[in-house]
VEXDREN-2710 file (C-alpha; in Angstrom, 1 decimal):
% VEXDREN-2710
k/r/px/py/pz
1/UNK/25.8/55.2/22.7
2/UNK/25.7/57.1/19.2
3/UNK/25.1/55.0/16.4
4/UNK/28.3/55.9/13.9
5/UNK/27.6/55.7/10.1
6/UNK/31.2/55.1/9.5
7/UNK/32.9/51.5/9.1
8/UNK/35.5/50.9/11.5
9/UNK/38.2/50.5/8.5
10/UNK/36.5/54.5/7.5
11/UNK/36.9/55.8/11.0
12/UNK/40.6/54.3/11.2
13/UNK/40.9/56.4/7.8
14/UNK/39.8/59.8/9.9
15/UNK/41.4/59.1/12.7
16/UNK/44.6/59.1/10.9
17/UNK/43.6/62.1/9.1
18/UNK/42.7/63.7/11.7
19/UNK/46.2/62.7/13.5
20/UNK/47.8/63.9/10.5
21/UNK/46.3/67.8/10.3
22/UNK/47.6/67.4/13.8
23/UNK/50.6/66.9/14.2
24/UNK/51.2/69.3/11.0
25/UNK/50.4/72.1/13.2
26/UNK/51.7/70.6/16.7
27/UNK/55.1/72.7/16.4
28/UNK/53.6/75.6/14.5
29/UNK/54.6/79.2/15.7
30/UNK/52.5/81.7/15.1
31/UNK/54.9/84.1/14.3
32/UNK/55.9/82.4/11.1
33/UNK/54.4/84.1/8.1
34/UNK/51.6/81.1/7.6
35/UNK/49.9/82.7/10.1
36/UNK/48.3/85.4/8.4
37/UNK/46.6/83.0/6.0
38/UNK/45.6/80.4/8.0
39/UNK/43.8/82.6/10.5
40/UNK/41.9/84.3/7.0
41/UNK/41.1/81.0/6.1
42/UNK/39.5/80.5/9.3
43/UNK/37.7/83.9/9.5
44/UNK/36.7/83.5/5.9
45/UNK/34.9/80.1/7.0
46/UNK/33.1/82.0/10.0
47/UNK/32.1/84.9/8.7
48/UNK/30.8/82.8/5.5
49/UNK/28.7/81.0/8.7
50/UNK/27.8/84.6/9.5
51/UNK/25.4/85.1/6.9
52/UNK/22.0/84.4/7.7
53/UNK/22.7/86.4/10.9
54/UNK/24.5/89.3/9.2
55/UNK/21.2/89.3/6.4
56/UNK/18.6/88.6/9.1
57/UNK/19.9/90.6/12.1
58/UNK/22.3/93.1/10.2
59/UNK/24.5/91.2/13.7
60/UNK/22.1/92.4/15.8
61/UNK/21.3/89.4/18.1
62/UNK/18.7/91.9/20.2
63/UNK/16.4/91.9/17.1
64/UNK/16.1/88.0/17.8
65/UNK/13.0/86.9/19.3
66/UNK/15.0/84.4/21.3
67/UNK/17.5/87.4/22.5
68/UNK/15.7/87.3/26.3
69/UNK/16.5/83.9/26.8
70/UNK/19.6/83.5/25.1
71/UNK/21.4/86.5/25.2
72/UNK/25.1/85.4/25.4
73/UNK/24.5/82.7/22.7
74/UNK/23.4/85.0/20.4
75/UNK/25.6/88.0/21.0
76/UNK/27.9/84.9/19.8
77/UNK/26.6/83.9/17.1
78/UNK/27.0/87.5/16.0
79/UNK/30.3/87.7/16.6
80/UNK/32.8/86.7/13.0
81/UNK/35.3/85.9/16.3
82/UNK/33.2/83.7/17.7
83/UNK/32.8/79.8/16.6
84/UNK/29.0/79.5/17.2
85/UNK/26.1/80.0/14.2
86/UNK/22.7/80.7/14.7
87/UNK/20.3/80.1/11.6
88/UNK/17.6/82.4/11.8
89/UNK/15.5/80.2/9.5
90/UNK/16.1/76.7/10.6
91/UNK/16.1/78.2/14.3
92/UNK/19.3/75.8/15.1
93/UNK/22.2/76.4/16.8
94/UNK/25.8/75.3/16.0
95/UNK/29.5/75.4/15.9
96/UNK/31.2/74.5/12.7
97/UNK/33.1/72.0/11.4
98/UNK/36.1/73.5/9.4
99/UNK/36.0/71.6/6.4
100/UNK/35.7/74.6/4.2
101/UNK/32.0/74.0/3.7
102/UNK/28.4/75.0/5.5
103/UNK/28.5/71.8/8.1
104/UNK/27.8/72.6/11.2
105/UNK/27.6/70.7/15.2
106/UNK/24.3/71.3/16.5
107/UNK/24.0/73.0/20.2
108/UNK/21.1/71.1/21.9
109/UNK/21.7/73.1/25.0
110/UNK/23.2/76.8/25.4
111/UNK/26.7/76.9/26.9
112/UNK/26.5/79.9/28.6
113/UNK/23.5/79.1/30.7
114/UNK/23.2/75.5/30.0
115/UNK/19.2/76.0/29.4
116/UNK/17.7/73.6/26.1
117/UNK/17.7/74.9/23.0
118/UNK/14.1/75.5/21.7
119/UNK/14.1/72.6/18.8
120/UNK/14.9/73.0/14.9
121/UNK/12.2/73.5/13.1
122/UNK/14.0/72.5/9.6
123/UNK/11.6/69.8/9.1
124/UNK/8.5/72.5/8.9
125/UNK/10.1/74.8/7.0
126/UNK/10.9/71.9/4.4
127/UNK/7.2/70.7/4.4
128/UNK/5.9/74.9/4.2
129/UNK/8.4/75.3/1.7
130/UNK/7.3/72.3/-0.3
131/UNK/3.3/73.4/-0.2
132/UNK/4.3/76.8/-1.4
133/UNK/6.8/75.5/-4.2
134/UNK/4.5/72.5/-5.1
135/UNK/7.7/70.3/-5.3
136/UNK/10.2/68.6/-3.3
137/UNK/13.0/70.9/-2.5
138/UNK/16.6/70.4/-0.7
139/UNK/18.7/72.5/1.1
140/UNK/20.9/73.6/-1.5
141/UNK/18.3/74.3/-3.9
142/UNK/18.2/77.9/-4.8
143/UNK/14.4/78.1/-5.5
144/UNK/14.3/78.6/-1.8
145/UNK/15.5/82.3/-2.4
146/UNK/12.2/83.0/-4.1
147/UNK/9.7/82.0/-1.0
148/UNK/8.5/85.0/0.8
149/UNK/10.6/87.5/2.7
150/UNK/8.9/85.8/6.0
151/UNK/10.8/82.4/4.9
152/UNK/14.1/84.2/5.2
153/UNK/13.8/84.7/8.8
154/UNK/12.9/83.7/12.2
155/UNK/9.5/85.6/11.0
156/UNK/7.7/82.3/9.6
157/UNK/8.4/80.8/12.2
158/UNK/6.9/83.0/14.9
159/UNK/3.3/83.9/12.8
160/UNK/2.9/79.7/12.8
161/UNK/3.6/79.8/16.5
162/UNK/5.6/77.3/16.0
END
């Protein structure tokens, strides 16, 4: 069973929510005019998803090392249409959560095929990017745009044979 970080009172509180964004959209017909800018607010949220990918792999998936293996998973994550994210970097798979923001469901195992997901290797790019930067650094932190052009890719990665 997964341990929740929520209070029951705080997950009564989503639950409602969540019931709420619902049943707002339960009779919605998607020839009313709304349409239109609720579907670019959703495209606007995957495509923003899209950018490691789009900067990485220009949405390429085949110039992804893990392309052989994963080859319908990553002509997803390629896709702006498609609900799945790929980061390069982090070498993590996801679908996100459309809350406006970068949040994302991890993929443990490929839907297409059902094979495991090689694991995230987040945790060693924080610790390489720490011994190059000489300072704790988070994932927001812009400082991270200055590492070397390997450390912007899957590239890293691959020389640590990791």
């Amino acid at each position: 069973m997964t341990d929740f970080w929520l209070t029951d009172e705080e997950m009564d509180k989503e639950i409602e929510a969540n019931r709420a964004a619902c049943e707002r959209f339960d009779n919605f017909d998607p020839d009313e005019d709304g349409w239109s800018e609720i579907w670019d607010g959703l495209f606007a949220i995957l495509t923003e998803h899209m950018d490691e990918v789009r900067e990485v792999f220009d949405l390429d998936p085949r110039k992804s090392v893990l392309f052989a293996k994963h080859p319908d998973l990553l002509w997803a994550a390629c896709d702006p249409q498609q609900p799945v994210i790929y980061s390069p970097v982090f070498r993590e798979f996801g679908m996100p959560v459309f809350d406006g923001g970068p949040a994302m469901t991890t993929l443990r195992y490929d839907p297409w095929t059902g094979k495991e997901l090689p694991t995230s290797v987040r945790n060693a790019f924080f610790e390489e990017a720490e011994r190059i930067l000489g300072h704790d650094v988070g994932v927001l932190d812009e400082e991270l745009d200055t590492l070397p052009d390997a450390y912007q890719s899957e590239a890293w990665w691959i020389e640590k044979g990791l």
